[in-house]
ZAZA-558619 format. One record per residue (C-alpha): residue in one letter; y, x, z. Coordinates in steps of 0.2 Angstrom, whole numbers, plus 2048, in hexadecimal, padded with zeros to 3 digits. Example, Ala and Ser with C-alpha at 12.3 -4.5 7.8 and 13.67 -1.06 7.14 Angstrom:
2
A7EA83E827 S7FB844824 
This chain:
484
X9C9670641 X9DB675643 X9DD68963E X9E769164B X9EA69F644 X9F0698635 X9FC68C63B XA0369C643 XA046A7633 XA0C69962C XA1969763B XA1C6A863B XA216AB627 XA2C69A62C XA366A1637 XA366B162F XA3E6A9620 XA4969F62A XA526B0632 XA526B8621 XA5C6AB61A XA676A9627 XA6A6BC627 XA6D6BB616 XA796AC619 XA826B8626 XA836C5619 XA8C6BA60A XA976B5619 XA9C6C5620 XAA06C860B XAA96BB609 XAB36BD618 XABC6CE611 XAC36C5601 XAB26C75F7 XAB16B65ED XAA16BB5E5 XA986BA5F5 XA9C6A55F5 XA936A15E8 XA846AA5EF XA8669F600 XA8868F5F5 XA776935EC XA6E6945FA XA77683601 XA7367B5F2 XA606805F5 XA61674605 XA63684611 XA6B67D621 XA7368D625 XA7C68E613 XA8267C615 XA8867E627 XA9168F622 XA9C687614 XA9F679620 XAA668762B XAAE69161C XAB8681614 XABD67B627 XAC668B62D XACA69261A XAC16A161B XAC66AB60B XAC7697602 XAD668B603 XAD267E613 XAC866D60E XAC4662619 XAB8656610 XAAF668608 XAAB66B61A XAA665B61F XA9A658610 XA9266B611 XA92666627 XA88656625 XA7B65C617 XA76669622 XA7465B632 XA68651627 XA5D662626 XA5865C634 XA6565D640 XA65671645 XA7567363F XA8666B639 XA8665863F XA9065E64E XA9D666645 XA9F657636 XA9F64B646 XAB165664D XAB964F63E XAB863E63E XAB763E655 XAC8648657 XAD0642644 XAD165263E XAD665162A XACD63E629 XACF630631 XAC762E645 XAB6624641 XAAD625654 XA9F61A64D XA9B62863E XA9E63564B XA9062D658 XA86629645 XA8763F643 XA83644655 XA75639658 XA6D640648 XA6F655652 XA5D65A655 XA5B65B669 XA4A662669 XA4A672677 XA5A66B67D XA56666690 XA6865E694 XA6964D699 XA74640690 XA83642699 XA8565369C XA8565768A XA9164B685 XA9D654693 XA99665689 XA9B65F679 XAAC65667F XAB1666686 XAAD670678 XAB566766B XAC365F674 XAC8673675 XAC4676663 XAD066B662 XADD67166D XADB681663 XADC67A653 XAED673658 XAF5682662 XAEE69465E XAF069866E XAE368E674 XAD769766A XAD06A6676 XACD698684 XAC268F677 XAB969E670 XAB86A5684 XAAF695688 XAA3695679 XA9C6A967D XA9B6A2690 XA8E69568B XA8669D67D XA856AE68A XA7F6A2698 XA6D699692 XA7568C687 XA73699674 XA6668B66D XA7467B675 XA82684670 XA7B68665E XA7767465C XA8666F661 XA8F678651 XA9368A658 XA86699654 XA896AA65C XA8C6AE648 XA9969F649 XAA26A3658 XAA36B6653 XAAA6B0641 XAB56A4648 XABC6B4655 XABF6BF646 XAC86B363A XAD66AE648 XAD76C064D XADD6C463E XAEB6BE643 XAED6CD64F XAEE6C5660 XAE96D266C XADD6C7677 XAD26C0669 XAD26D2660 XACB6D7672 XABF6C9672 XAB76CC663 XAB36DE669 XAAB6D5678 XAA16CB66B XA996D9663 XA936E2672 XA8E6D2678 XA816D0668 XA8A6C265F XA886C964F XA786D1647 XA826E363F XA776F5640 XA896FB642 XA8D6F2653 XA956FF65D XA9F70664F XAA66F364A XAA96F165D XAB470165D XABD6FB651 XAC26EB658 XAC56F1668 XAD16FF662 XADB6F3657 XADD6E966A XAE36FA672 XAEE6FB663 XAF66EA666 XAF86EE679 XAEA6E5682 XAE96ED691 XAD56EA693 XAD16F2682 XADB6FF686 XAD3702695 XAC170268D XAC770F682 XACC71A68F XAB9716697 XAB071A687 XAB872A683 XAB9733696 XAA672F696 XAA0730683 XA9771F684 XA94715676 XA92723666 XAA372966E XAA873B66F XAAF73F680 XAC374267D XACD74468F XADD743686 XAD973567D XAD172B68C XAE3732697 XAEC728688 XAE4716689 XAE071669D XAF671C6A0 XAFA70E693 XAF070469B XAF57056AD XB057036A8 XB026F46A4 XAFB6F16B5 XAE96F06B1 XADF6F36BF XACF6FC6B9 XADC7076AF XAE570B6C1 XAD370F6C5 XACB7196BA XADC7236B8 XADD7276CA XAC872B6CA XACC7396BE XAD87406C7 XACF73E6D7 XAC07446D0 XAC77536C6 XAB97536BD XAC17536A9 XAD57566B0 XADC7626BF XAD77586D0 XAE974E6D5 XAE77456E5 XAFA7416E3 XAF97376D4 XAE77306DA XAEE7296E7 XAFD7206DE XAF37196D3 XAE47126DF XAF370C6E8 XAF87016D8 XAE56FD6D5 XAE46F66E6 XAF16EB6E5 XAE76E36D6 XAD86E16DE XAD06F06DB XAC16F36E8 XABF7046E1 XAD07096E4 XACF7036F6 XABF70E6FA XAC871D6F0 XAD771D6FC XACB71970C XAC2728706 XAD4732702 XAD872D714 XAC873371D XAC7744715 XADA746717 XADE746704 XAF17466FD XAF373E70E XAEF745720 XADE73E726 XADE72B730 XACE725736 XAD271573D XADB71272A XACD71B720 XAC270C729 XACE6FD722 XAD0702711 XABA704711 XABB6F3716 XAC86EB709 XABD6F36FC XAAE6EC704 XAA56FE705 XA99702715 XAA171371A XAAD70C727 XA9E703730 XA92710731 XA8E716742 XA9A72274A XAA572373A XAB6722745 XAAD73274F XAA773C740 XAB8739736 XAC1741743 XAB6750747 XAB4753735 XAC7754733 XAC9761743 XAB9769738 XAC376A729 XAD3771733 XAC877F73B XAC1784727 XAD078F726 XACD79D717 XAB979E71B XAB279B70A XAA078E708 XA91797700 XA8F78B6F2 XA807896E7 XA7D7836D4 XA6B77D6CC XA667726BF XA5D7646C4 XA5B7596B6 XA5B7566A3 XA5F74569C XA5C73E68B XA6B736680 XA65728676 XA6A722663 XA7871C667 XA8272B672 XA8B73866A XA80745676 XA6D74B671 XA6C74C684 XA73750698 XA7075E6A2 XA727576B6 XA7B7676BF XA7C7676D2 XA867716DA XA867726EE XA917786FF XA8978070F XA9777971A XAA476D71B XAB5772711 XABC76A701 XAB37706F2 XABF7696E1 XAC276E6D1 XAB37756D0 XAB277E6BF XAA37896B8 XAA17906A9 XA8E7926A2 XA8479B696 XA7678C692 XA6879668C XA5978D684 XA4779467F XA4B79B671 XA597A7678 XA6779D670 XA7479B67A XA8478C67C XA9578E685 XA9677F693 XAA277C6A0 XA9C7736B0 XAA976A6B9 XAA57616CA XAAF7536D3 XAB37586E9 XAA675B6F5 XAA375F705 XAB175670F XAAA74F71B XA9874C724 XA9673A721 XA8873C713 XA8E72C70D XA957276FA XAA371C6F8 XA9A70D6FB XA92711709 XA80718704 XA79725709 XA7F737700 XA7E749702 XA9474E707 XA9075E702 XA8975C6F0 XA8F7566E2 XA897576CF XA907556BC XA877516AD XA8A75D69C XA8A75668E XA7D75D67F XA7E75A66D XA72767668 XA6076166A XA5C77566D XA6377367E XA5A765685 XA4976F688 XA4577B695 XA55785697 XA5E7956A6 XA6D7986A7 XA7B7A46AC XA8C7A26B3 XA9A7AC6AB XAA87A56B5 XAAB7986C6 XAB77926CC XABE7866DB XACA77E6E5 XAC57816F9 XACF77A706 XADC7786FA XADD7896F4 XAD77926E2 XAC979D6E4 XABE7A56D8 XAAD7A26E0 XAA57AD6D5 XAAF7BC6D6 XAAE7B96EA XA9C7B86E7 XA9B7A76EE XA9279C6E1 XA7E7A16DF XA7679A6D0 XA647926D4 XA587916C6 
């Protein structure tokens, strides 16, 4: 009688082991790869114990010459030990020499011999299609091979499959997530913007096991900045306006990247740029400089941009209020707002609404509605969730509050609220259409202190706002009334 639960024990240390020696394949690697020659002799002991992994790294390592001077019949002899393993691994990479001539002689007959041994157990592709993906895979390692400016295509299409349901294929077929993320980092050194960008985009993908992911990610994606790619600049700029990612929020340093950025043309750079200064939220709202550069954004294809400047043109922003307009630009950036029922009606009465505001000041409210938890990887311990809300129509921007955060134990923390313009209009719509309070709007603070993320009061101890387009001190004119 079979013993189930034995079979599976057994199964389970198998694979275990299986993962540790490929980690520890992966570490020698990463060793090796920084110049560290020790760390090759510990890959070739565990080749010459008949590990698979081992055998088809030192095919990889004596193919591309990593830290080792190229040779060709190394690569193929460590490449087709590890396809008689079994076929896991290796007998596609050994049959890419002798299919596309590369170093030996073409030999179609030993290349067939070395694909027909690759193990196609899991692999539910019929015969056809994966001759067409294993022509176009290798027939663009070979491309790239030849012309190093072929090589962020090849890599580009290797993350597609392996991030599309094709990890296990791919992996047969010669190229790991480890491979293809080794393979990125040799040829980036190189410092070709694009392929240092991509290999930033590999580590946040998962293509490498590191505890360190996001810092190693950072890294990469800086030295892109560095080297002028526009999208890595523009990450930058995301990551240090919101503090994502273990990043500490820095306005100057995200203004840096996003204006290098956009002048390069990038359109989420265009974007983002002109959201901060629409929003006001970190810098001074500048609805003249939002507009220009939603204007750019548009022209790139930006469907934010296009939403930003319909909304710019219903609530009469930099420019004087145009329904009929407001509607178009909704439309180009596929938003809702423009279609809702009565929109053209309500844009224009708002705007007489707004005209009518004169110097009366809102009665504006402030509460706390919300505490939410950073995890491990954020540089905050937690975020409190501020509302702050209008009791009429009449631009409410660059709104800034200044709070004394008290927590249970009496200990108090200086925090600045700052809240993007409200109260506008009367659509109740957001900018894509859904529905939305116009005359409330909220911020999130950042906490690093885990003493402020319990039960908390506070205390204002300075407001102010722009209304209408004029500076008031809302606290002072007893306007603002904190609700606890």
């Amino acid at each position: 009688m079979l013993n189930y639960k034995g079979i599976g024990l057994v199964l389970g240390l198998s694979i275990a082991t299986a993962c540790h020696a490929a980690d520890e394949v992966e570490s020698y690697y990463r060793t090796l790869a920084t110049g560290e020659m020790k760390a090759l002799a510990g890959i070739r002991g565990l080749a010459m114990a008949k590990n698979p992994e081992a055998l088809a790294r030192l095919g990889f390592v004596y193919e591309y010459g990593i830290s080792v001077p190229v040779d060709v019949e190394k690569a193929i002899n460590n490449y087709t030990q590890a396809c008689d393993l079994g076929g896991y691994s290796g007998c596609y990479n050994a049959r890419y020499f002798y299919q596309y001539a590369s170093g030996v002689e073409k030999n179609p007959t030993l290349a067939q011999a070395l694909a027909d041994k690759a193990n196609k157990d899991g692999i539910y592709v019929d015969a056809p299609t994966l001759n067409e993906m294993v022509d176009e895979i290798y027939t663009a390692k070979a491309a790239a091979m030849k012309e190093p400016s072929q090589r962020l295509a090849f890599l580009q299409m290797l993350m597609s499959y392996a991030n599309t349901g094709n990890e296990l294929l791919i992996s047969r077929l010669g190229f790991t997530k480890s491979d293809i993320i080794n393979l990125s980092e040799f040829w980036a050194k190189d410092n070709d913007p694009e392929l240092t960008l991509l290999v930033g985009q590999l580590y946040e993908a998962g293509f490498a096991k590191v505890v360190n992911k996001d810092a190693i990610k950072m890294t990469w994606y800086r030295k892109a900045a560095e080297l002028g790619q526009s999208d890595a600049q523009t990450i930058l700029g995301i990551l240090y306006a919101t503090g994502e990612k273990g990043v500490k929020p820095d306005i100057q340093q995200a203004l840096k990247w996003y204006e290098l950025a956009a002048k390069q043309g990038n359109k989420d750079a265009l974007t983002q740029l002109g959201e901060l200064y629409y929003l006001g939220e970190q810098v001074d709202v500048d609805y003249a400089k939002a507009f220009k550069l939603f204007e750019g954004a548009k022209e790139q294809g930006s469907t934010l941009a296009w939403r930003y400047l319909g909304w710019m043109y219903t609530n009469g922003q930099y420019v004087q209020t145009d329904c009929k307009m407001a509607a178009d630009y909704f439309d180009q950036g596929q938003s809702r707002v423009g279609r809702i029922e009565g929109f053209l009606a309500t844009c224009e009465k708002d705007k007489q609404a707004r005209e009518k505001a004169g110097n009366d000041l809102p009665a504006l409210t402030l509460k706390h509605v919300g505490t939410f938890n950073g995890s491990k990887n954020d540089s905050y311990a937690c975020q409190l969730h501020l509302q702050a809300d209008t009791n009429r129509i009449g631009e409410v921007a660059n709104m800034r509050v200044a709070l004394n955060v008290i927590n249970r134990e009496g200990a108090v923390l200086k925090k600045n609220a700052s809240f993007a313009p409200f109260g506008m209009n009367t659509l109740n719509r957001n900018l894509q259409g859904y529905e939305y309070n116009s005359f409330s709007n909220t911020t999130l603070l950042h906490i690093e202190d885990k003493a402020f993320c319990g039960v908390l009061t506070f205390e204002i101890t300075d407001a102010t706002a722009k209304i209408n387009g004029k500076e008031v001190d809302v606290l002072k004119a007893g306007r603002l009334t904190l609700v606890q």
